[in-house]
C-alpha positions as CSV (number, residue, x, y, z in Angstrom):
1,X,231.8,121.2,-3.6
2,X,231.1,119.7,-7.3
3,X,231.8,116.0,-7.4
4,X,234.8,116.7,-9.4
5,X,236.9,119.1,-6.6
6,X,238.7,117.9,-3.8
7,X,239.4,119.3,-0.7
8,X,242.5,121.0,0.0
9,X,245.0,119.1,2.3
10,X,243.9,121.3,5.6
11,X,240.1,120.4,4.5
12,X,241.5,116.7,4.5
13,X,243.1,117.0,7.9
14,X,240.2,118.4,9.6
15,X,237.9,115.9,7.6
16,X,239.6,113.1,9.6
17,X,239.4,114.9,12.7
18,X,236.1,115.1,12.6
19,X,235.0,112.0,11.3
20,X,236.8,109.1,13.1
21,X,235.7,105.9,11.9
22,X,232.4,104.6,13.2
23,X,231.1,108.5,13.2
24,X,227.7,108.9,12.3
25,X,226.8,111.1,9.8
26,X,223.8,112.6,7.5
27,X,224.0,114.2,4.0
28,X,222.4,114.4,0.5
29,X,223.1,112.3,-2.4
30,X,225.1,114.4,-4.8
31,X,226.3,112.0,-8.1
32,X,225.5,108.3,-8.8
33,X,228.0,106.5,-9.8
34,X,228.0,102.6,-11.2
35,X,230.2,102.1,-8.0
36,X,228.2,104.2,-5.3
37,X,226.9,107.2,-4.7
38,X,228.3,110.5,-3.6
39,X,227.6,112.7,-0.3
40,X,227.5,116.0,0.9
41,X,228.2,115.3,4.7
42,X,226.2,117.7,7.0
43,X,229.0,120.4,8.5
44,X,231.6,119.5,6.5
45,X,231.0,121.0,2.8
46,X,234.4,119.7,1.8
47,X,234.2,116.5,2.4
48,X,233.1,114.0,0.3
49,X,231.7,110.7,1.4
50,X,231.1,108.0,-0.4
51,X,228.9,104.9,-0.2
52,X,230.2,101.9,-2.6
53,X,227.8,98.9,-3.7
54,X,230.0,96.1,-2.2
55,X,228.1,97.5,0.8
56,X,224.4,97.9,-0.2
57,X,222.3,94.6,0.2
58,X,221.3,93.1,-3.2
59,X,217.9,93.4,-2.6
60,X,218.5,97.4,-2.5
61,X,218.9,100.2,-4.9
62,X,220.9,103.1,-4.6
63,X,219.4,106.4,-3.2
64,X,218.5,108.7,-5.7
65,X,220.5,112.2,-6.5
66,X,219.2,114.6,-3.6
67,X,217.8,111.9,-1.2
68,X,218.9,112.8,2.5
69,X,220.7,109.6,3.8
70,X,222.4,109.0,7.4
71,X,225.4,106.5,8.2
72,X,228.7,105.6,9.6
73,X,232.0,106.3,8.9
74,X,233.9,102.6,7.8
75,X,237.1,104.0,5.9
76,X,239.2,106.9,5.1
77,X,240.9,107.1,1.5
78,X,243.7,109.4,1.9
79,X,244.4,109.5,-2.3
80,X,240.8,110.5,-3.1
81,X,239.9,112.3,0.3
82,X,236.7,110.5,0.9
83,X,235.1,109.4,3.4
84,X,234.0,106.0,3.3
85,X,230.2,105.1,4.1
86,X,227.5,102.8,5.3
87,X,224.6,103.6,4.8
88,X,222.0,102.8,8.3
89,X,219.6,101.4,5.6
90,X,222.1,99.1,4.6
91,X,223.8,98.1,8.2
92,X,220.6,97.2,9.4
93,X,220.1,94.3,6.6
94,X,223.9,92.9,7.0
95,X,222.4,91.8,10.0
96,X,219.9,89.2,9.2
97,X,222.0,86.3,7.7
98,X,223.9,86.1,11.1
99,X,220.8,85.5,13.0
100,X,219.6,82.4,11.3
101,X,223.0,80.9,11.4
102,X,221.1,79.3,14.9
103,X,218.5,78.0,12.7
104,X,219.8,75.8,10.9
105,X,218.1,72.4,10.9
106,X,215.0,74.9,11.4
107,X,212.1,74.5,8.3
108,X,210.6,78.3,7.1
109,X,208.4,78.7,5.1
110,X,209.5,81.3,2.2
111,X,208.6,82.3,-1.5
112,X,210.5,80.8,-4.6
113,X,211.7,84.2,-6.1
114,X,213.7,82.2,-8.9
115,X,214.3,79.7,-11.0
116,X,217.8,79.1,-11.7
117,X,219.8,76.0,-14.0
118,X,221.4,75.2,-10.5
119,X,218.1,75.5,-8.3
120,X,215.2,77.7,-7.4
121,X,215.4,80.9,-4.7
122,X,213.3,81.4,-1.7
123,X,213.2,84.7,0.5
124,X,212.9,83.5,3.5
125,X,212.7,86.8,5.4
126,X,212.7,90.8,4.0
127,X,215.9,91.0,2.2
128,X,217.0,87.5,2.7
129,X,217.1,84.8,0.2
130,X,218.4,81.1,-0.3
131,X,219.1,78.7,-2.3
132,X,217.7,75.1,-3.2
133,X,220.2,73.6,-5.1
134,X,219.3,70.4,-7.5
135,X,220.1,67.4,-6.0
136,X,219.6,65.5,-9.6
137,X,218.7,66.1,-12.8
138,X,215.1,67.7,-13.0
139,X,213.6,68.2,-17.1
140,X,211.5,70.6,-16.3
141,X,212.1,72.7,-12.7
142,X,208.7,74.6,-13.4
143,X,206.3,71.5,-13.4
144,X,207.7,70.9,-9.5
145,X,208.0,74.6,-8.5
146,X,207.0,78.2,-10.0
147,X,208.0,81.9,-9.0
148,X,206.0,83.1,-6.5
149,X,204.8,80.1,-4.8
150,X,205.2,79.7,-0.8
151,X,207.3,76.5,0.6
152,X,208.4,74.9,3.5
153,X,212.2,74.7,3.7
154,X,214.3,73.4,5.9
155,X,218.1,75.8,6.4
156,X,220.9,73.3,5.7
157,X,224.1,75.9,6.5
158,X,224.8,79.5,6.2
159,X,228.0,80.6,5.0
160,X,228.6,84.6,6.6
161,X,232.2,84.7,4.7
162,X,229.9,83.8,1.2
163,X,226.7,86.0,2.3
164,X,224.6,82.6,1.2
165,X,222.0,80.7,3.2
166,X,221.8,77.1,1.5
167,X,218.5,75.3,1.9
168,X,216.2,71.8,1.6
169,X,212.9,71.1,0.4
170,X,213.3,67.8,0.6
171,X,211.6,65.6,3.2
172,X,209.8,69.2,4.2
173,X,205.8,68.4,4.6
């Protein structure tokens, strides 16, 4: 199947049959898109799956044309008879941020990664960062913080609907 044919109707019905969502399934990267990338599912050369960005963790890149992948089944677009995607890669980060929603008040120690007009960064675990917003105007952020440098922090709240872990470095020895 070229990235530019799409299955026939019957292909399309016995797609669906055979992928309900939450099926897992394996293929090979076939296009890149700015969206996604395109798959090749395993046993089913007509089908086309498709795993979008809005999915993949920002810490992530897409998988590269001809790199096996393996996933699950989230969606079924009946208009463009794909298959909709998650990659495993990417299922297994979405579930980090819910795990420290019981630590807030917790301090961490983390690694600024940024510094931002509204703040600096800090990964506080693989694939995870936060933010330390400015409390008050600061001249010069650099002089109190740099890129790279590990701090204590203390986790203020986590938003799951926002994907955004909001922390403190103040009063943090």
């Amino acid at each position: 199947m070229s990235e530019y044919s799409w299955p026939s109707a019957a292909a399309w019905a016995e797609t669906i049959r055979s992928l309900p969502v939450g099926t897992p399934v394996a293929g090979e990267v076939i296009g890149r898109q700015p969206f996604g990338v395109f798959l090749s599912i395993d046993g089913l050369p007509e089908a086309a799956g498709l795993a979008r960005v809005d999915g993949m963790p920002r810490c992530m890149e897409l998988p590269t044309v001809g790199q096996l992948v393996t996933g699950a089944v989230v969606w079924h677009d009946e208009h463009n008879h794909q298959v909709g995607v998650v990659l495993r890669e990417w299922a297994e980060h979405e579930e980090l941020l819910p795990r420290f929603v019981e630590r807030v008040g917790q301090v961490v120690t983390g690694r600024v990664t940024k510094i931002a007009p509204i703040g600096f960064f800090v990964r506080i675990a693989d694939c995870l960062e936060g933010l330390v917003p400015l409390t008050e105007p600061v001249t010069d952020l650099a002089k109190i913080v740099r890129e790279g440098q590990d701090i204590s922090v203390q986790i203020i709240a986590v938003d799951l609907e926002r994907a955004r872990i909001l922390l403190s470095s103040e009063g943090v020895a």
